[in-house]
C-alpha positions in Angstrom: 0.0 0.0 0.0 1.5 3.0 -1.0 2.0 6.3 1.6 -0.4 7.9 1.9 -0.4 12.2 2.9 -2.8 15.0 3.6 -1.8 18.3 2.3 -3.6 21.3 3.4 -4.3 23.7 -0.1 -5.4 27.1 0.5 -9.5 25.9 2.3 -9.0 22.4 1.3 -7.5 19.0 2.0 -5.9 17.2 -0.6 -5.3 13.1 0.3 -1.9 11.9 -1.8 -1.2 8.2 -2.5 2.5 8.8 -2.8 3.2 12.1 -5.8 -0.3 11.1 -7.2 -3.6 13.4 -5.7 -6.6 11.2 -5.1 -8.6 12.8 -3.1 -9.9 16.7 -2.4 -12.1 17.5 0.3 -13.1 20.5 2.7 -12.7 18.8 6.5 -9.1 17.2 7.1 -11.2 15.0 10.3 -13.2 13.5 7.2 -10.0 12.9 4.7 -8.5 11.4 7.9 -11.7 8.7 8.7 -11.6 8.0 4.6 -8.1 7.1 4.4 -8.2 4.5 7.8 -11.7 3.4 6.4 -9.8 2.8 2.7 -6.7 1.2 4.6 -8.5 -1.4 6.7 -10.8 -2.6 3.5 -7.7 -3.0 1.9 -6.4 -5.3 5.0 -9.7 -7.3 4.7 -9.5 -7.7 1.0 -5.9 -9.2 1.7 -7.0 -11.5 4.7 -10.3 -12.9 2.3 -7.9 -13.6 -0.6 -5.4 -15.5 1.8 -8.9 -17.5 3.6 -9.8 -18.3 0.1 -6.6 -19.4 -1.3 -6.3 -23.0 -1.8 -4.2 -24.9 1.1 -1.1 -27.1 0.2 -1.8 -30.2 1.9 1.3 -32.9 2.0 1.2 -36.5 2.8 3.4 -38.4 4.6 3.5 -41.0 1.7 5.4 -38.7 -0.4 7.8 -38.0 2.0 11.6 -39.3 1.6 12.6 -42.1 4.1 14.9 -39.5 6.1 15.4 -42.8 8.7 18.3 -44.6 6.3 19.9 -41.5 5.6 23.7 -42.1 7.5 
């Protein structure tokens, strides 16, 4: 996720994701509640993708016979 910044301009508040302005809007408390409210759907976007990745599973069959090894 890139850095984000607020950056007061003259009566507005202008939200930056790194150089790039996404965002302008008049109360910095509001740009400050968007940005935490963007970030944490991003954090559950990352955990649902991770719960619905398929698991890797290994069976013992498949396993080398470490017991021989001198």
């Amino acid at each position: 996720m890139p850095a984000y910044s607020i950056v007061r301009v003259g009566n507005e508040y202008i939200v930056q994701a790194g150089e790039k302005s996404i965002l302008k809007i008049a109360s910095r408390r509001r740009a400050v509640k968007l940005v935490t409210d963007a970030a944490e759907l991003l954090v559950q976007q990352v955990v649902s993708r991770v719960e619905d990745a398929p698991s890797i599973s290994c069976d013992s069959d498949s396993l080398p016979d470490t017991s021989k090894v001198p």
